[in-house]
mmCIF file of the N, C-alpha and C atoms, coordinates in Angstrom:
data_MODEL
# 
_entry.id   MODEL 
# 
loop_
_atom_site.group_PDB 
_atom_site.id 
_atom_site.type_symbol 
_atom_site.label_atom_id 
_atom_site.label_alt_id 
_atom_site.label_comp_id 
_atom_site.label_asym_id 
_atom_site.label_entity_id 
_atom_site.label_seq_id 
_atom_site.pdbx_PDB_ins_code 
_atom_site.Cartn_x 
_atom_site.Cartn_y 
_atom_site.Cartn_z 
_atom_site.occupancy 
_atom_site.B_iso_or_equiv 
_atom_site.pdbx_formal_charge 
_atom_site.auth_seq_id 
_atom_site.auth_comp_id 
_atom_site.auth_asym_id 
_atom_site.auth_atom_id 
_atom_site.pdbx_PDB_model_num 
ATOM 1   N N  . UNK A 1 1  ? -18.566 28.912  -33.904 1.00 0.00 ? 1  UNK A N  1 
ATOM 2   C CA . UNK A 1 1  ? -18.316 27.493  -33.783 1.00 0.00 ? 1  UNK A CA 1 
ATOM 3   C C  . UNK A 1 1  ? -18.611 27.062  -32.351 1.00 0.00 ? 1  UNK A C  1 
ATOM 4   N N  . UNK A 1 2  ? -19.110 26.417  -32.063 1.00 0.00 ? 2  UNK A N  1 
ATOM 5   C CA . UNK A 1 2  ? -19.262 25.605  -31.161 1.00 0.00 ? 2  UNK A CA 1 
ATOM 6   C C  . UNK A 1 2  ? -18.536 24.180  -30.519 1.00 0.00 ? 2  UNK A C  1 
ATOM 7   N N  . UNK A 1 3  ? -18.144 24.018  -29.673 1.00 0.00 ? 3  UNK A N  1 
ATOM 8   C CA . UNK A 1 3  ? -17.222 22.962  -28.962 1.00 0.00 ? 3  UNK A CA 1 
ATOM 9   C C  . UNK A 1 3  ? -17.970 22.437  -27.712 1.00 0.00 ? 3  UNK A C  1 
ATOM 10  N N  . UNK A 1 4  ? -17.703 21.410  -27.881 1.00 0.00 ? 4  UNK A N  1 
ATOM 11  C CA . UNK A 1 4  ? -18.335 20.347  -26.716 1.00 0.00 ? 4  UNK A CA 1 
ATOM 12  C C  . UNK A 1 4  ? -17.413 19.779  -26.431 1.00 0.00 ? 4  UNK A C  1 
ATOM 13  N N  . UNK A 1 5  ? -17.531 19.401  -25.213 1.00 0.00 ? 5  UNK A N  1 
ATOM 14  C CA . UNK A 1 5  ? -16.356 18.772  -24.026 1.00 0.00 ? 5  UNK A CA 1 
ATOM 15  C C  . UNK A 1 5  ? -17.150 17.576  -23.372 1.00 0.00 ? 5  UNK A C  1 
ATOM 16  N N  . UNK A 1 6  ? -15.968 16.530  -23.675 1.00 0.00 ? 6  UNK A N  1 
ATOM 17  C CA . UNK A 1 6  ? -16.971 14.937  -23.092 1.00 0.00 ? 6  UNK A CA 1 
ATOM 18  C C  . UNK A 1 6  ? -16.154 14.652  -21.685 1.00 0.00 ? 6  UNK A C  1 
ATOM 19  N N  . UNK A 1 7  ? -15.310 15.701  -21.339 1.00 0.00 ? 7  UNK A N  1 
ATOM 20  C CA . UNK A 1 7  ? -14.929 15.772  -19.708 1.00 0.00 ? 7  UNK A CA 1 
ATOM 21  C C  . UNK A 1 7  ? -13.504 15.385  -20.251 1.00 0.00 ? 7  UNK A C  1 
ATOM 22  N N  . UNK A 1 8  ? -12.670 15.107  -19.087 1.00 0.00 ? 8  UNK A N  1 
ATOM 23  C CA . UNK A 1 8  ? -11.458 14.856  -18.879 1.00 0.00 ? 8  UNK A CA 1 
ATOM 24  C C  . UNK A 1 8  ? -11.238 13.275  -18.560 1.00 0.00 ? 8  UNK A C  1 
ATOM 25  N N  . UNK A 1 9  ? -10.532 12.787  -19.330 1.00 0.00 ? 9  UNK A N  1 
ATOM 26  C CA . UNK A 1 9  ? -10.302 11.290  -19.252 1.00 0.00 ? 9  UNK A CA 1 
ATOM 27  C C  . UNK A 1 9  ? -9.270  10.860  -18.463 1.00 0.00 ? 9  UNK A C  1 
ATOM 28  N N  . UNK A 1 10 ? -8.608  11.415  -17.590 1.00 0.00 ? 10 UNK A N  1 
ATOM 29  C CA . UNK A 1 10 ? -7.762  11.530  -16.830 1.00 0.00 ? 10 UNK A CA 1 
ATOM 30  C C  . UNK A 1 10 ? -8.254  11.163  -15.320 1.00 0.00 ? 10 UNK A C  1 
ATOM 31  N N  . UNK A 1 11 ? -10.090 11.395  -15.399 1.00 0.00 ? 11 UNK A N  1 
ATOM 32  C CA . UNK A 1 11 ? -10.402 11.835  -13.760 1.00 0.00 ? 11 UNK A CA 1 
ATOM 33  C C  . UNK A 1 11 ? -10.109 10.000  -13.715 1.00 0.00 ? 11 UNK A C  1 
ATOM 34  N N  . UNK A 1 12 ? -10.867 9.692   -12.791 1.00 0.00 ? 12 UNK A N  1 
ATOM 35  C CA . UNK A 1 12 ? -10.481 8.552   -11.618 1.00 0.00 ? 12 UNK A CA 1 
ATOM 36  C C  . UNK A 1 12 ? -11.723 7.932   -11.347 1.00 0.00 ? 12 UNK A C  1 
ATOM 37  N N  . UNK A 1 13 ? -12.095 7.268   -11.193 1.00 0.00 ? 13 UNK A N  1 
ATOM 38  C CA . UNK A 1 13 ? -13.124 6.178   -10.259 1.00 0.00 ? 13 UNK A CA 1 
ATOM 39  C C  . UNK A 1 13 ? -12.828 5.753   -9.319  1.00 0.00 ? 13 UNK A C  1 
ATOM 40  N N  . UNK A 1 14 ? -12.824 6.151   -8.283  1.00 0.00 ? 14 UNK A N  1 
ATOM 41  C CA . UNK A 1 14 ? -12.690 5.854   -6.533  1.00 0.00 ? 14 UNK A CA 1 
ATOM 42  C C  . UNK A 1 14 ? -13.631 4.659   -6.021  1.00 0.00 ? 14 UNK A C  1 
ATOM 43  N N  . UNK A 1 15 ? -13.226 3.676   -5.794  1.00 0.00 ? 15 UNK A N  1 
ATOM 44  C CA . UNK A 1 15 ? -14.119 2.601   -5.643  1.00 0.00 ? 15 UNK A CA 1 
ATOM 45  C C  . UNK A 1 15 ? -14.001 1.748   -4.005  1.00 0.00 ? 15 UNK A C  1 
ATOM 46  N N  . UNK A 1 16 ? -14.804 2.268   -3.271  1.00 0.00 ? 16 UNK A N  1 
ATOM 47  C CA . UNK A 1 16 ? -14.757 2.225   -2.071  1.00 0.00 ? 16 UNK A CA 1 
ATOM 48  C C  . UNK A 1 16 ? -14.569 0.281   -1.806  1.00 0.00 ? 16 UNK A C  1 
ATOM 49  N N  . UNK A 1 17 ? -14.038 -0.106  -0.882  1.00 0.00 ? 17 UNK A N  1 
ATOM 50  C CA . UNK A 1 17 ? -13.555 -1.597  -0.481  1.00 0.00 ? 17 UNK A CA 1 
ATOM 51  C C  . UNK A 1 17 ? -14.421 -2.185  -0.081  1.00 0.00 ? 17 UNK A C  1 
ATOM 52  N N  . UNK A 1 18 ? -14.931 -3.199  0.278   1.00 0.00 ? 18 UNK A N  1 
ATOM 53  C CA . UNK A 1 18 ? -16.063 -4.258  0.589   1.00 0.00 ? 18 UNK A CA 1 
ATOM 54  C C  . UNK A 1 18 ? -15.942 -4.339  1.854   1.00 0.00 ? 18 UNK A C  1 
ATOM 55  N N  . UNK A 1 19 ? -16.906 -3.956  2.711   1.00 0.00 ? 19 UNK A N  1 
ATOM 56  C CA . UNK A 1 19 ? -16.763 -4.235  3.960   1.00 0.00 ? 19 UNK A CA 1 
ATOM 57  C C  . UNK A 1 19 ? -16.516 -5.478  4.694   1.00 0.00 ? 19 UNK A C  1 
ATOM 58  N N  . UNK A 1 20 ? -15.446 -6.257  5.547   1.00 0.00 ? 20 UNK A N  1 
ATOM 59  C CA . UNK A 1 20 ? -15.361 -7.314  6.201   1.00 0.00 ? 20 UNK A CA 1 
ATOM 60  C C  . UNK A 1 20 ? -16.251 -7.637  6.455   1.00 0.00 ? 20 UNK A C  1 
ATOM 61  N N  . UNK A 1 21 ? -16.545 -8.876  6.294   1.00 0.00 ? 21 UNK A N  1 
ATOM 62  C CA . UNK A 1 21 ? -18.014 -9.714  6.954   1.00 0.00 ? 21 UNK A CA 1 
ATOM 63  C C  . UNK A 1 21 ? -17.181 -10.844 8.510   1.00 0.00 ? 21 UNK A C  1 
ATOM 64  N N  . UNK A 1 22 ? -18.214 -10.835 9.105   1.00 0.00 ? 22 UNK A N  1 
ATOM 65  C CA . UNK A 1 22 ? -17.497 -11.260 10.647  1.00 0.00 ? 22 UNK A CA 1 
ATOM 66  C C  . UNK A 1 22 ? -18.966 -11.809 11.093  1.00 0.00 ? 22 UNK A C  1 
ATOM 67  N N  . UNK A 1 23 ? -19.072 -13.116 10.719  1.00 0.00 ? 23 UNK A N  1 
ATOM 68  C CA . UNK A 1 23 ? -20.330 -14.088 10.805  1.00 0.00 ? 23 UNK A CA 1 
ATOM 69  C C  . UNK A 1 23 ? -21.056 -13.795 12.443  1.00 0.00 ? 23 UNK A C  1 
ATOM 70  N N  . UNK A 1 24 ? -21.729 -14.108 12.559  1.00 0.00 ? 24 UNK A N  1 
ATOM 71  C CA . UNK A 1 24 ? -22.786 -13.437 13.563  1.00 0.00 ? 24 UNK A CA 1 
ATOM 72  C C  . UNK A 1 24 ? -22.212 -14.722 14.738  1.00 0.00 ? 24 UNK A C  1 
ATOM 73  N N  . UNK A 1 25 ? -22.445 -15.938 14.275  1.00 0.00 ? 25 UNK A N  1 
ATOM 74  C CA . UNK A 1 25 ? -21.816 -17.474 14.468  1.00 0.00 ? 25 UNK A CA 1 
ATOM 75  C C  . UNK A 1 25 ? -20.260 -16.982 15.768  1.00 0.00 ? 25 UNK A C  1 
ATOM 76  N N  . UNK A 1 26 ? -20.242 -17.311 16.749  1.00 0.00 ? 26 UNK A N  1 
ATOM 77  C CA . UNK A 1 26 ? -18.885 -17.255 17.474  1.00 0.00 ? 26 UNK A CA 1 
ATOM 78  C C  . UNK A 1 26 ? -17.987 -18.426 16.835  1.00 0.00 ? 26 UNK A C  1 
ATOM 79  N N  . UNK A 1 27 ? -18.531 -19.444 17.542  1.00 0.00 ? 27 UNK A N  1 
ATOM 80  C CA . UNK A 1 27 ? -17.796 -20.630 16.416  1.00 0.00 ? 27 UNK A CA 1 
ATOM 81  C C  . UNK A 1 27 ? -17.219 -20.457 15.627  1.00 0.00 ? 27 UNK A C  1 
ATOM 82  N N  . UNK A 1 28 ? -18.197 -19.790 14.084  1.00 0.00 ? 28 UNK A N  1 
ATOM 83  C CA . UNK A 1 28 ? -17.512 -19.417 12.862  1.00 0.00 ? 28 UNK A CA 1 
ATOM 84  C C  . UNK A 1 28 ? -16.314 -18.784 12.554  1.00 0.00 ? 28 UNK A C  1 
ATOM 85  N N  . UNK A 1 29 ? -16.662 -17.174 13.444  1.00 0.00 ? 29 UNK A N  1 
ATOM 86  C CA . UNK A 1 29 ? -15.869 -16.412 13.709  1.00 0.00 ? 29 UNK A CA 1 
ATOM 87  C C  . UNK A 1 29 ? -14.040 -17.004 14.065  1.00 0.00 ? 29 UNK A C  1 
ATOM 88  N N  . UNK A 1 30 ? -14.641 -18.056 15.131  1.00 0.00 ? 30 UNK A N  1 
ATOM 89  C CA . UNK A 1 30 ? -12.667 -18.515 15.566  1.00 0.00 ? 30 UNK A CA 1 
ATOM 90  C C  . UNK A 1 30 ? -12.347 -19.247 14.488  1.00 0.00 ? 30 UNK A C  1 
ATOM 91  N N  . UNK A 1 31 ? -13.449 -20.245 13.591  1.00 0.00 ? 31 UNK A N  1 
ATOM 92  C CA . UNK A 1 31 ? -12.777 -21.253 13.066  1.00 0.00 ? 31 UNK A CA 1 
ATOM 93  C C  . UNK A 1 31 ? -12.228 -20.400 11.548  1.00 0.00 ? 31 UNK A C  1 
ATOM 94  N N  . UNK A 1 32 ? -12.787 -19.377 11.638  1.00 0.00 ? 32 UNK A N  1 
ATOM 95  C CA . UNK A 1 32 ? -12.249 -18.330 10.309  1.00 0.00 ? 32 UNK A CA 1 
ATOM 96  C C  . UNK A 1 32 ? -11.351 -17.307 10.458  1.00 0.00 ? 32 UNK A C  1 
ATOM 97  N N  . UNK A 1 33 ? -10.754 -17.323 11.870  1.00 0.00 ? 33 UNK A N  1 
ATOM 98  C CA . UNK A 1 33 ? -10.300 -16.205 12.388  1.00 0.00 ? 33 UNK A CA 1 
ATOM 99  C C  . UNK A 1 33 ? -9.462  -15.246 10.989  1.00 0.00 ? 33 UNK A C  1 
ATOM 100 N N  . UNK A 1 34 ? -8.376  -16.407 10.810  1.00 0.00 ? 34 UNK A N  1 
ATOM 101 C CA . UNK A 1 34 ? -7.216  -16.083 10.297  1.00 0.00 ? 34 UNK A CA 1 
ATOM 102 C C  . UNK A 1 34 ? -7.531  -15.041 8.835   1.00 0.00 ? 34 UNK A C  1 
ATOM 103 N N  . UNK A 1 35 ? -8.716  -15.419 8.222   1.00 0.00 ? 35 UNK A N  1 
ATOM 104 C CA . UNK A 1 35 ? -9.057  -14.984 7.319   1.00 0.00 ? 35 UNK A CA 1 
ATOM 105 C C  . UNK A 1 35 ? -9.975  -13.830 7.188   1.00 0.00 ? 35 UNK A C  1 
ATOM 106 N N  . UNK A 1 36 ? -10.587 -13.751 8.124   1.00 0.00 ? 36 UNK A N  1 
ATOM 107 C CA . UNK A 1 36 ? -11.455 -12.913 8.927   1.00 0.00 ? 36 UNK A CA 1 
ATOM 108 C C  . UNK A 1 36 ? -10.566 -11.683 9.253   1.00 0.00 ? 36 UNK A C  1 
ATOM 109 N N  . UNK A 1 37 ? -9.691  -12.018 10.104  1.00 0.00 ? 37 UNK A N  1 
ATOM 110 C CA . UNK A 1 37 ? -8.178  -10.989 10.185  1.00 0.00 ? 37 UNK A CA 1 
ATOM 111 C C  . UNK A 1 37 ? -7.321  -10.292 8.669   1.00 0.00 ? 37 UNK A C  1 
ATOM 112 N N  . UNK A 1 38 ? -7.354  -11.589 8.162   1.00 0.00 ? 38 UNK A N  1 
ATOM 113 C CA . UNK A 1 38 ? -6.658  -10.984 6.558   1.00 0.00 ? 38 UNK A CA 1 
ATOM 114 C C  . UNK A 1 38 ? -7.537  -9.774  5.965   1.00 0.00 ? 38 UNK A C  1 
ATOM 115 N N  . UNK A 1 39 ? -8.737  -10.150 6.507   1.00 0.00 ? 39 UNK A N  1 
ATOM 116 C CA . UNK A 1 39 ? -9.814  -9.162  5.565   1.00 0.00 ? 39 UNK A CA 1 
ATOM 117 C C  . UNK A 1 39 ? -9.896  -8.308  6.352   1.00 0.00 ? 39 UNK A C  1 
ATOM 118 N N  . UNK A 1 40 ? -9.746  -7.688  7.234   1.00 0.00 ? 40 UNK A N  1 
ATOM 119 C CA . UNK A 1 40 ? -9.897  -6.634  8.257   1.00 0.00 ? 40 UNK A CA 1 
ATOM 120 C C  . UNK A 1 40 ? -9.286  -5.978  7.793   1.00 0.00 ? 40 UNK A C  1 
ATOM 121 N N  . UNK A 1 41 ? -7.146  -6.240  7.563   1.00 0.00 ? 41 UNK A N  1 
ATOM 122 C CA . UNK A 1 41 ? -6.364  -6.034  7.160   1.00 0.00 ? 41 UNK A CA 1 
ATOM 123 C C  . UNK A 1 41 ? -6.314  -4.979  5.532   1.00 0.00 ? 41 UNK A C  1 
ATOM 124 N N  . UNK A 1 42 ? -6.805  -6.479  5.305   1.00 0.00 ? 42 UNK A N  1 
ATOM 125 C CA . UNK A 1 42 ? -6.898  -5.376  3.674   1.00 0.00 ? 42 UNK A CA 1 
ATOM 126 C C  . UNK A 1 42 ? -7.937  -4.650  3.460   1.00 0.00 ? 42 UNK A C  1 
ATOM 127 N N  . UNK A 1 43 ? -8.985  -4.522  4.465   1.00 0.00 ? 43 UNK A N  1 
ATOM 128 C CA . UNK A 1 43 ? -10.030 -3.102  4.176   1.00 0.00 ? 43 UNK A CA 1 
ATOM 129 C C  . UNK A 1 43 ? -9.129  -1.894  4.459   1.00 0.00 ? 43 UNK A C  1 
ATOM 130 N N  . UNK A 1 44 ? -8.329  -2.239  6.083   1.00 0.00 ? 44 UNK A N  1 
ATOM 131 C CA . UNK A 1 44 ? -8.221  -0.847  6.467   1.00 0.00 ? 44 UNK A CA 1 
ATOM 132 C C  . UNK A 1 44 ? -6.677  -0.331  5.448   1.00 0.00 ? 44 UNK A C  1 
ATOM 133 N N  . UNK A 1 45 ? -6.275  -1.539  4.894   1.00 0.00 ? 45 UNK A N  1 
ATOM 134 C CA . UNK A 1 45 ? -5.163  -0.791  3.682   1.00 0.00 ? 45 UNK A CA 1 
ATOM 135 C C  . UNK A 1 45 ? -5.723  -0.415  2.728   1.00 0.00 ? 45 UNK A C  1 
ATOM 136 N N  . UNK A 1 46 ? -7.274  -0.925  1.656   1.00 0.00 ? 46 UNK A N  1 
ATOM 137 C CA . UNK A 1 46 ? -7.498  -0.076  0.598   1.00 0.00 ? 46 UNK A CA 1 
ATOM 138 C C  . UNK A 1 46 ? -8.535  0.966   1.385   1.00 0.00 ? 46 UNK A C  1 
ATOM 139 N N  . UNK A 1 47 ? -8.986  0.837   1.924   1.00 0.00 ? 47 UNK A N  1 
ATOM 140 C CA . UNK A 1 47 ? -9.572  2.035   2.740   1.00 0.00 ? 47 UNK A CA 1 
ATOM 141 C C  . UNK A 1 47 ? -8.778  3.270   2.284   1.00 0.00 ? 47 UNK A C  1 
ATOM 142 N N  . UNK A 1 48 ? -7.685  3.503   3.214   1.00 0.00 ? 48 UNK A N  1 
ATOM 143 C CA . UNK A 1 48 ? -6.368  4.525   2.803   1.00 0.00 ? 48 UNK A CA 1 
ATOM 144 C C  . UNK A 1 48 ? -6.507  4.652   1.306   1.00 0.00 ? 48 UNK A C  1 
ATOM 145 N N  . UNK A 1 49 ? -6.609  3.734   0.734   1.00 0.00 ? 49 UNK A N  1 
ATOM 146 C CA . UNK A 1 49 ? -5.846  3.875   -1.104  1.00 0.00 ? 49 UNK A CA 1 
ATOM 147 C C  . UNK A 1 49 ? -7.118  4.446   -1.279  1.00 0.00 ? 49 UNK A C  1 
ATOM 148 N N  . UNK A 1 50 ? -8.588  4.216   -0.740  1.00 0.00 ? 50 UNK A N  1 
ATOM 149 C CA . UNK A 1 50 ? -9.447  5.052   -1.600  1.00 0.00 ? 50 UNK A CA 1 
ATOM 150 C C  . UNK A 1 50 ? -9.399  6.277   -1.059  1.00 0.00 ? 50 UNK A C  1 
ATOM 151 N N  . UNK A 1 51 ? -9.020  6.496   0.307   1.00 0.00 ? 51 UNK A N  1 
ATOM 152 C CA . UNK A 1 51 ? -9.468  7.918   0.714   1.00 0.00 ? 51 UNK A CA 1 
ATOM 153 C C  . UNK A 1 51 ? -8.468  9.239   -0.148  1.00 0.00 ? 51 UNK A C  1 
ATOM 154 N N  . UNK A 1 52 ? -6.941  8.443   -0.268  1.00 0.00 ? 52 UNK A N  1 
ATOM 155 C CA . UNK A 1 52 ? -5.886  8.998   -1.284  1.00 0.00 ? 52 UNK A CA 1 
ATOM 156 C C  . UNK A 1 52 ? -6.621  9.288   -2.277  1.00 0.00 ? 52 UNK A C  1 
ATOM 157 N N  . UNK A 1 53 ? -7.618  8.346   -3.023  1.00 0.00 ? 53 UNK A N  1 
ATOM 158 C CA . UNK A 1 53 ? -7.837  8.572   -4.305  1.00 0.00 ? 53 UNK A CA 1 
ATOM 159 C C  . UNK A 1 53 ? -9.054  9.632   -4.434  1.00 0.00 ? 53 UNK A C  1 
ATOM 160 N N  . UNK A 1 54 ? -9.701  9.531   -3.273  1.00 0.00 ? 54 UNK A N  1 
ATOM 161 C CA . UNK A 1 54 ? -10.990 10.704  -3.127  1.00 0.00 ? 54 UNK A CA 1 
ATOM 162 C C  . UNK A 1 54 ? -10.596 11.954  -3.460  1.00 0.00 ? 54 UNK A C  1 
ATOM 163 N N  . UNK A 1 55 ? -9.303  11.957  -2.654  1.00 0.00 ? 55 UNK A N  1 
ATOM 164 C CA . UNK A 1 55 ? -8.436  13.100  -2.244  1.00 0.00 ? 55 UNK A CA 1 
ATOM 165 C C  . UNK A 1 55 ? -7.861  13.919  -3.328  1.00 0.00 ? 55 UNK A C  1 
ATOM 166 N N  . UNK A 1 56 ? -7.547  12.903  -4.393  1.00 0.00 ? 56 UNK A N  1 
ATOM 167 C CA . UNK A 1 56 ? -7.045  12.989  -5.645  1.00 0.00 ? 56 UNK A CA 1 
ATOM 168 C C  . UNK A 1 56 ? -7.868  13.922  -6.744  1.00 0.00 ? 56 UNK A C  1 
ATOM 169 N N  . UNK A 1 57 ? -8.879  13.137  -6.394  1.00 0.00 ? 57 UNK A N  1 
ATOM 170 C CA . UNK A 1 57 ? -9.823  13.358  -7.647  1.00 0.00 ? 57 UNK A CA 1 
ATOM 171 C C  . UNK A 1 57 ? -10.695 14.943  -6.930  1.00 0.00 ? 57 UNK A C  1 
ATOM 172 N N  . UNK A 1 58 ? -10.621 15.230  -5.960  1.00 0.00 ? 58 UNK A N  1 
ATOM 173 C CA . UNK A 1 58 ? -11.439 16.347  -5.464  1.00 0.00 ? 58 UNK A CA 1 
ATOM 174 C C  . UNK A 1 58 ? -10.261 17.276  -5.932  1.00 0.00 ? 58 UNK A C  1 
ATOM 175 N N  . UNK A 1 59 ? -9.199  17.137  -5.689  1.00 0.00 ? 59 UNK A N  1 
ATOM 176 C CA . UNK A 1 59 ? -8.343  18.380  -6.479  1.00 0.00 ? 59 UNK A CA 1 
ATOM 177 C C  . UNK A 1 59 ? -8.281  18.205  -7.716  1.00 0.00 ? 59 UNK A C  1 
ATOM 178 N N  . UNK A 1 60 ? -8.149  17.067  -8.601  1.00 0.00 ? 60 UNK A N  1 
ATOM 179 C CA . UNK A 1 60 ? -8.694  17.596  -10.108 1.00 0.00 ? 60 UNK A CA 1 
ATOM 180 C C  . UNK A 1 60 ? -9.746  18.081  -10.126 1.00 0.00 ? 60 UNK A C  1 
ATOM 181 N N  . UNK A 1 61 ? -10.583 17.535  -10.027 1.00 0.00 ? 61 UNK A N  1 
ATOM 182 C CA . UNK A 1 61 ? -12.056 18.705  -10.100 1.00 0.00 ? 61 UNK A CA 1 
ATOM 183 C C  . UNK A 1 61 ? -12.471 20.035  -9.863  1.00 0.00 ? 61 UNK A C  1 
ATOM 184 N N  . UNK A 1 62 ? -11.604 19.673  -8.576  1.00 0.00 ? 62 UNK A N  1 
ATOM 185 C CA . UNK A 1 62 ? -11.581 21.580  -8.308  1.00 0.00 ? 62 UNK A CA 1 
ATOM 186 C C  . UNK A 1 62 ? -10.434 22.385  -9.323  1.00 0.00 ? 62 UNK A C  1 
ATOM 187 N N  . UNK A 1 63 ? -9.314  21.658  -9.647  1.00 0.00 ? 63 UNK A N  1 
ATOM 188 C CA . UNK A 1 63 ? -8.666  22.405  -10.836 1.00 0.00 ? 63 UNK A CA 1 
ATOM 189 C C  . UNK A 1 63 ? -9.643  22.776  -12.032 1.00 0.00 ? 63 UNK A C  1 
ATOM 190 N N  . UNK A 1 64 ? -10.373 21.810  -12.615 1.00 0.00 ? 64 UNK A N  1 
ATOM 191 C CA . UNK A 1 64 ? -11.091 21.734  -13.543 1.00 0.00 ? 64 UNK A CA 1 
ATOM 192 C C  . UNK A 1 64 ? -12.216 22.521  -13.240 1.00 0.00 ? 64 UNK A C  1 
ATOM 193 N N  . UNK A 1 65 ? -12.440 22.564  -12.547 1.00 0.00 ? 65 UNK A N  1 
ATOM 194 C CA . UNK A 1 65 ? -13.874 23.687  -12.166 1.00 0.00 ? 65 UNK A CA 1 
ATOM 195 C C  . UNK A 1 65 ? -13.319 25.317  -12.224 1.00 0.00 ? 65 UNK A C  1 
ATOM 196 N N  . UNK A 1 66 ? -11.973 25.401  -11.456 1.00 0.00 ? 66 UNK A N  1 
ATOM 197 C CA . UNK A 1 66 ? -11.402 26.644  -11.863 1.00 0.00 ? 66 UNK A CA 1 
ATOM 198 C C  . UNK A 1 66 ? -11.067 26.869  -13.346 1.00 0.00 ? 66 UNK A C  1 
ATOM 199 N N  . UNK A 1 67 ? -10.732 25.940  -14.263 1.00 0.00 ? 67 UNK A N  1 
ATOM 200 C CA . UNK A 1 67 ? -10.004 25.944  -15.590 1.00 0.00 ? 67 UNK A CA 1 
ATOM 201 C C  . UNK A 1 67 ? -11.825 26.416  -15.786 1.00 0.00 ? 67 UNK A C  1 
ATOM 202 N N  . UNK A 1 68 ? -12.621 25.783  -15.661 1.00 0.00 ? 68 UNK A N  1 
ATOM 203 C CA . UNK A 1 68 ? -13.917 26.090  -16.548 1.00 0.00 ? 68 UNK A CA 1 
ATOM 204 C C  . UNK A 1 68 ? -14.270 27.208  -16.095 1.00 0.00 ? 68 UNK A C  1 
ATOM 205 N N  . UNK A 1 69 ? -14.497 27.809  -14.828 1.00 0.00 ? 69 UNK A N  1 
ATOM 206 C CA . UNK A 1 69 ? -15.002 28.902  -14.714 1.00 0.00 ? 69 UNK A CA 1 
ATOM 207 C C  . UNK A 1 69 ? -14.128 30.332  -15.055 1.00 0.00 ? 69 UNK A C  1 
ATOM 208 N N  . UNK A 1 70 ? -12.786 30.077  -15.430 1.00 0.00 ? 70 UNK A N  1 
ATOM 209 C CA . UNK A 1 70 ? -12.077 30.982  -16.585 1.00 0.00 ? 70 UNK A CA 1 
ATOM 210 C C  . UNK A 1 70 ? -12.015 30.813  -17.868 1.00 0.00 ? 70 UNK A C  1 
ATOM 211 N N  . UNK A 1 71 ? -12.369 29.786  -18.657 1.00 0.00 ? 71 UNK A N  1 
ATOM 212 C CA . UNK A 1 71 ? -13.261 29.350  -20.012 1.00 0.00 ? 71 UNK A CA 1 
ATOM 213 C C  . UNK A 1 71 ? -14.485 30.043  -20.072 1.00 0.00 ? 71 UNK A C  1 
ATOM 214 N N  . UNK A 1 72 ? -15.453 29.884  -19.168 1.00 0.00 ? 72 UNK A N  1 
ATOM 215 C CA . UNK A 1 72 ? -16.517 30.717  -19.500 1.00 0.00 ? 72 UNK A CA 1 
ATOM 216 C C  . UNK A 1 72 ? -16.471 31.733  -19.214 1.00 0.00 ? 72 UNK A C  1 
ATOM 217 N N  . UNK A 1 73 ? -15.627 32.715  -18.480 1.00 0.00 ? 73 UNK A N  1 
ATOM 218 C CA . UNK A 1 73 ? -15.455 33.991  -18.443 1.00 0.00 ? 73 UNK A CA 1 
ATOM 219 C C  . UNK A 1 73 ? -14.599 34.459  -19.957 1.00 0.00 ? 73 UNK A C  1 
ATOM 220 N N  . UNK A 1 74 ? -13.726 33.849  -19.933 1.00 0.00 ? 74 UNK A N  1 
ATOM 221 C CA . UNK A 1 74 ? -13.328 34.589  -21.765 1.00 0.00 ? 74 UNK A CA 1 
ATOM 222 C C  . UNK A 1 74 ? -14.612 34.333  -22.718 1.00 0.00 ? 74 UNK A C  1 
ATOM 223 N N  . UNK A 1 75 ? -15.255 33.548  -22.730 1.00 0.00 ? 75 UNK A N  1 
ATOM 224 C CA . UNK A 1 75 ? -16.665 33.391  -23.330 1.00 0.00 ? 75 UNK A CA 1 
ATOM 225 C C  . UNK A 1 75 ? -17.224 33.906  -23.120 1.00 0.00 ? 75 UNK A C  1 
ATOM 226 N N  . UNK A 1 76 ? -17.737 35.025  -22.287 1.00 0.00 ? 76 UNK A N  1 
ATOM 227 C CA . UNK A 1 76 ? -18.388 35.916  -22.166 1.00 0.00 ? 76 UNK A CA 1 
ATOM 228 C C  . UNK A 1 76 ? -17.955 37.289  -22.642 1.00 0.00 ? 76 UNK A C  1 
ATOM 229 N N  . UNK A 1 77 ? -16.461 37.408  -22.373 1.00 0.00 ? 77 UNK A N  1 
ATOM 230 C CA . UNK A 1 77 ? -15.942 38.072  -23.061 1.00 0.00 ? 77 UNK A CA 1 
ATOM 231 C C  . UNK A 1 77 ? -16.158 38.456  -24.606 1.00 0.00 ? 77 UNK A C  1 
ATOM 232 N N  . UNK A 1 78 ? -16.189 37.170  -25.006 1.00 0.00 ? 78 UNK A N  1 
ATOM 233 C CA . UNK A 1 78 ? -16.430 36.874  -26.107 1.00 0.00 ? 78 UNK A CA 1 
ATOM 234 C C  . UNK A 1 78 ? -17.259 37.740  -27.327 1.00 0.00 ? 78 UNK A C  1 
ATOM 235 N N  . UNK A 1 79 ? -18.269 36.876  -26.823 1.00 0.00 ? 79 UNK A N  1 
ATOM 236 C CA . UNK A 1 79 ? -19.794 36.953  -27.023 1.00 0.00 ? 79 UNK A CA 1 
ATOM 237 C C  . UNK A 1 79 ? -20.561 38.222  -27.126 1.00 0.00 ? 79 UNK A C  1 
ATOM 238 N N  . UNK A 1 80 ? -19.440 38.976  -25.632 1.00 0.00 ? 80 UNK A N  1 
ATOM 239 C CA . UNK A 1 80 ? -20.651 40.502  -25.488 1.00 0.00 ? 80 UNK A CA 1 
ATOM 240 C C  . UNK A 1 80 ? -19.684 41.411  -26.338 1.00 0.00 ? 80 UNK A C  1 
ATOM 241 N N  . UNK A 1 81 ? -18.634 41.404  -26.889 1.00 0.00 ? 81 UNK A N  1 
ATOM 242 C CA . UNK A 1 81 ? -17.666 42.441  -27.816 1.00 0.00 ? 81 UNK A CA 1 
ATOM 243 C C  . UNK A 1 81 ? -19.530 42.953  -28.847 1.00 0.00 ? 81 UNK A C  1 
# 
């Protein structure tokens, strides 16, 4: 019998944050400060949340890469009896 595996639905999508835009314009820049600042703000907080989540997902994978590469060793087992 044969079994196929469509992966683990558990992993994660790490979705890196939009970089602040900070108009080339000086003018612009002061007359937007405040918002300009808000967005600075919340890069360098989901920044963190993605690097957590990088972080995350590289140790499932590496679990899962160990779980598979002892799956295919009993499969070999298997196979050569």
């Amino acid at each position: 019998m044969l079994l196929l595996s469509t992966g683990n639905a558990s992993s994660e999508t790490c979705l890196a944050p939009i970089r602040p835009y900070v108009p080339a314009d000086a003018r612009a820049a002061r007359d937007y400060a405040d918002l300009i600042r808000r967005d600075f703000e919340l890069y360098i907080r989901d920044i963190q949340s993605y690097f957590r989540c990088l972080e995350a997902e590289r140790a499932r994978a590496f679990e899962e890469a160990r779980e598979v590469s002892e799956e295919y060793g009993r499969f070999l087992m298997v196979i050569d009896r």
